[in-house]
C-alpha positions in Angstrom: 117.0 138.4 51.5 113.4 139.8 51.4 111.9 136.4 50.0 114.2 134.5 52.8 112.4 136.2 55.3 108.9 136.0 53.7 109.4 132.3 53.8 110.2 132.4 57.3 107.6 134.4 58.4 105.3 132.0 56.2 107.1 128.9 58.3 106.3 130.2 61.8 102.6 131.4 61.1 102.0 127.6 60.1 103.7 126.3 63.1 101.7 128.8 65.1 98.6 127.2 62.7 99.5 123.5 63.4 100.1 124.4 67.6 96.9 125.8 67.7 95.1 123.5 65.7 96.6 120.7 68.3 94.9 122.9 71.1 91.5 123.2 69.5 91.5 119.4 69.1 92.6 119.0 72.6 89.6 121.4 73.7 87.5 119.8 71.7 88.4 116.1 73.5 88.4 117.9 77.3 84.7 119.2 76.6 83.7 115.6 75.3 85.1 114.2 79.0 83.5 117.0 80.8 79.9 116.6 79.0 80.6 112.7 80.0 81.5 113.2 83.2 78.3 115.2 84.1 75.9 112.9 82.6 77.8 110.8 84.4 77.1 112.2 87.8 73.4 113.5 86.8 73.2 109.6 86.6 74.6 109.0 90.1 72.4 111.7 91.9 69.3 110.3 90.1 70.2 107.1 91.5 70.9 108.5 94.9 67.0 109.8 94.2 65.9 106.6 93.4 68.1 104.8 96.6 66.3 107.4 99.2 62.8 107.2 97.5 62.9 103.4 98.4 64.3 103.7 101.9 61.4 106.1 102.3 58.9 103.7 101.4 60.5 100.9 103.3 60.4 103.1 106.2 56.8 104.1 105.9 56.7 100.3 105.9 58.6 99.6 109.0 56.8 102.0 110.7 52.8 99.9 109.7 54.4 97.1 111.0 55.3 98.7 114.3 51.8 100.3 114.5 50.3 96.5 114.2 52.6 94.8 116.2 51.7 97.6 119.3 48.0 97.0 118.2 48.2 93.3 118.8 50.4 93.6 121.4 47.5 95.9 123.2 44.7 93.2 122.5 46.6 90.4 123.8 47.7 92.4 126.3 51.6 92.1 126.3 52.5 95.3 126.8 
């Protein structure tokens, strides 16, 4: 009797082994697709850096041109 329950005791802790062992591996995988999916969107908001850094300069741009184009405008009196 005693060594039928000693060997169910013994069955049960390794089910409660092999159950948590499939949840350690399953941590394991959802930290690996976390850690991806924030490099993933430090990536985008670097590019959204990158995207408004340009549009900056192509306004700074825009705005030369207009300053010329009111200069000539002035000299050839247009305006």
């Amino acid at each position: 009797m005693n060594d039928t329950v000693d060997n169910l005791v013994v069955e049960h802790l390794k089910r409660f082994q092999a159950g948590q062992d499939r949840i350690e591996r399953k941590m394991e995988e959802m930290t690996r697709r976390l850690s991806n999916l924030e490099a993933g969107q430090a990536s985008i908001i670097q590019h959204l850096g990158h995207l408004a850094s340009a549009d900056a300069q192509q306004q700074l741009a825009s705005d030369g041109f207009d300053q010329r184009l009111e200069r000539i405008e002035r000299r050839l009196e247009l305006a």
